[in-house]
C-alpha positions in Angstrom: 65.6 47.8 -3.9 64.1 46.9 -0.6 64.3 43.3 1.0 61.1 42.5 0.9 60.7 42.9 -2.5 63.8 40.8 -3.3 62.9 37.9 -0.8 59.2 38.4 -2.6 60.8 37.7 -6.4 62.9 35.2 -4.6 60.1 33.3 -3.7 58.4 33.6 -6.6 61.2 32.5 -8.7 61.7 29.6 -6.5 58.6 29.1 -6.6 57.8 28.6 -9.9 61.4 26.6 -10.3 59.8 24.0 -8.2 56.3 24.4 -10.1 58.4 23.7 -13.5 60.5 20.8 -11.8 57.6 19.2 -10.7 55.6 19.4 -13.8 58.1 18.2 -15.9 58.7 15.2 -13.4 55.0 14.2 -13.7 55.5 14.5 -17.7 58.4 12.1 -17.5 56.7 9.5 -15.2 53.3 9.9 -17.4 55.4 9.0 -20.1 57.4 5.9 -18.8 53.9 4.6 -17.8 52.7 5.2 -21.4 56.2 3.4 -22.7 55.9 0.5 -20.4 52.2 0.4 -22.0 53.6 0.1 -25.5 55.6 -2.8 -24.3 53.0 -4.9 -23.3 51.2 -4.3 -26.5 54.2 -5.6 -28.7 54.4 -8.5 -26.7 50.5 -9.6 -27.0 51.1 -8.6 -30.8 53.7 -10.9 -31.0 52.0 -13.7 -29.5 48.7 -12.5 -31.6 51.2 -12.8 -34.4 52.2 -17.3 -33.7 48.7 -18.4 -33.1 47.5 -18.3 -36.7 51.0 -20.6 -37.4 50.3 -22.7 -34.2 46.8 -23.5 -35.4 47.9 -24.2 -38.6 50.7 -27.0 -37.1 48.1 -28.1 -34.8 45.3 -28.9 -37.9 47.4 -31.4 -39.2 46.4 -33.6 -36.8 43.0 -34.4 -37.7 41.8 -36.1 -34.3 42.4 -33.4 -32.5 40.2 -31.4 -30.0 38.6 -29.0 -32.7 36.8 -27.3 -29.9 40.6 -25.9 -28.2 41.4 -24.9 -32.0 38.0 -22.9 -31.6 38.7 -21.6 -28.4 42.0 -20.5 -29.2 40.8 -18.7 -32.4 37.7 -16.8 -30.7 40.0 -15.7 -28.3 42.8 -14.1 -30.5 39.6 -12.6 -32.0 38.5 -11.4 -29.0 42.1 -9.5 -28.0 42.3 -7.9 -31.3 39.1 -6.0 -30.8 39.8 -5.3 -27.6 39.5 -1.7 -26.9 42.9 -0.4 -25.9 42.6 -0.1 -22.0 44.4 -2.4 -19.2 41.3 -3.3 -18.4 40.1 -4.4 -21.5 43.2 -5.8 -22.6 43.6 -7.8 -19.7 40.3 -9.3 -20.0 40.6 -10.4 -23.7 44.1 -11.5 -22.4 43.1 -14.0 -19.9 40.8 -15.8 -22.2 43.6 -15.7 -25.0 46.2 -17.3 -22.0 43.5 -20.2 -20.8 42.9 -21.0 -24.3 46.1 -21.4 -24.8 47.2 -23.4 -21.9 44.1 -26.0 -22.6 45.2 -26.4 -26.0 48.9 -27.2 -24.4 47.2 -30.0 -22.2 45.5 -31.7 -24.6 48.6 -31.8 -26.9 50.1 -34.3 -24.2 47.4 -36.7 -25.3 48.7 -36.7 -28.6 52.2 -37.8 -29.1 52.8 -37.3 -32.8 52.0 -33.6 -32.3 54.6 -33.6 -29.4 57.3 -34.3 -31.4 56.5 -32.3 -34.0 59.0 -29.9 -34.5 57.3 -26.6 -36.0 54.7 -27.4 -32.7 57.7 -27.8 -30.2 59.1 -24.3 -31.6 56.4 -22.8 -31.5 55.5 -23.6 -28.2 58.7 -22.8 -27.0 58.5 -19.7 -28.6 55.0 -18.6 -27.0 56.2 -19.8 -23.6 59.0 -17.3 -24.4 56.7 -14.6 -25.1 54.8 -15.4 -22.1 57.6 -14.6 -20.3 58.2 -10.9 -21.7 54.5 -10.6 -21.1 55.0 -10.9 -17.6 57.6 -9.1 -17.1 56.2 -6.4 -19.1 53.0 -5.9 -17.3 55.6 -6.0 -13.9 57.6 -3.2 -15.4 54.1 -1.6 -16.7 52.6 -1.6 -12.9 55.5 -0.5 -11.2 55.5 3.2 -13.8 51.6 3.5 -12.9 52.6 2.9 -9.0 55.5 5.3 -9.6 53.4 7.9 -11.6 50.4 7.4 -8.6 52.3 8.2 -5.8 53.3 10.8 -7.7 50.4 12.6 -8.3 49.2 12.3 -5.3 52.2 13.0 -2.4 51.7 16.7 -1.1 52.6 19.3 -2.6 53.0 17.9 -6.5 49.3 16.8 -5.9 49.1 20.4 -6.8 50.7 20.4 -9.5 48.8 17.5 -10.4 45.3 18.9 -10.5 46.1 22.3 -11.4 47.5 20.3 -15.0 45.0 17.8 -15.4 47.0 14.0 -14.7 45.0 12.0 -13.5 45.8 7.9 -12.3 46.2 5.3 -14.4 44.5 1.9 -14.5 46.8 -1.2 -13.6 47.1 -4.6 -15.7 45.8 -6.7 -13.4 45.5 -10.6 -14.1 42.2 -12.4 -12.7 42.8 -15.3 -10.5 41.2 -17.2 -12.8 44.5 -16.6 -15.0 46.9 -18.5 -12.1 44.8 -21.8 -12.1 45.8 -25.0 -14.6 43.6 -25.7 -17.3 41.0 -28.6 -17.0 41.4 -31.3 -19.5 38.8 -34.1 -20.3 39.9 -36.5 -22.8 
């Protein structure tokens, strides 16, 4: 065989080694952002999933803000017919969160619901869930700036196009979602 003809299937080989590594590393990190997805939808399911026995604690008191209950209601509503898109979800989300937090405020004012138990739990348990929220839609960003940046470095950008991935949206939280609640009593 000549040389050039074995430096030429070289190349090609190599070439298409790299083509192969590089595909499958945009598969794998398309698929951790698609994981780290998931995750944030347990979590909002299993906040989605207390607020029907919060509300239900919270109705025994009967001189209680009925307009919060309302709030909070319409906005679970409002989350579970969210379409299924960061955007979307985040939207329905920080409605769900600020409905949540006012109902939290007014609860100081009353002090038999304070000490209620099954409402103490429960609150622990959504500040709890909060918590994995958070961290979820941390972990979620970081695989969408991971997957990005990959896409889009020179030469998998290549890659990239030639296969069709494209950039994902991020779960981004509105400022409105940092500020305290209002309460008028």
């Amino acid at each position: 065989m000549d040389v050039g003809v074995i430096i030429a299937i070289v190349a090609v080989v190599v070439l298409l080694l790299w083509g192969i590594l590089t595909y499958n590393g945009l598969v794998r990190r398309r698929n951790e952002v698609d994981n780290a997805w998931s995750q944030i939808d347990v979590q909002l399911k299993r906040r989605l999933d207390l607020i029907p026995n919060l509300v239900d604690t919270v109705k025994g008191y009967a001189n209680f803000e009925r307009s919060a209950l309302e709030a909070v209601i319409a906005a679970r509503s409002k989350v579970i017919a969210a379409p299924d898109t960061p955007a979307a979800k985040g939207e329905a989300d920080l409605g769900l969160t600020g409905a949540l937090r006012q109902l939290f405020a007014l609860s100081e004012a009353y002090p038999d619901l304070k000490a209620n138990t099954n409402f103490l739990s429960l609150q622990e348990e959504l500040q709890n869930t909060e918590s994995r929220i958070a961290y979820a839609r941390q972990f979620y960003n970081d695989s969408v700036l991971r997957y990005v940046n990959a896409i889009q470095a020179f030469p998998a950008v290549v890659v990239a196009k030639s296969f069709g991935f494209g950039p994902r949206e991020y779960f981004e939280a509105e400022d409105a979602a940092q500020q305290p609640p209002r309460v008028q009593l």
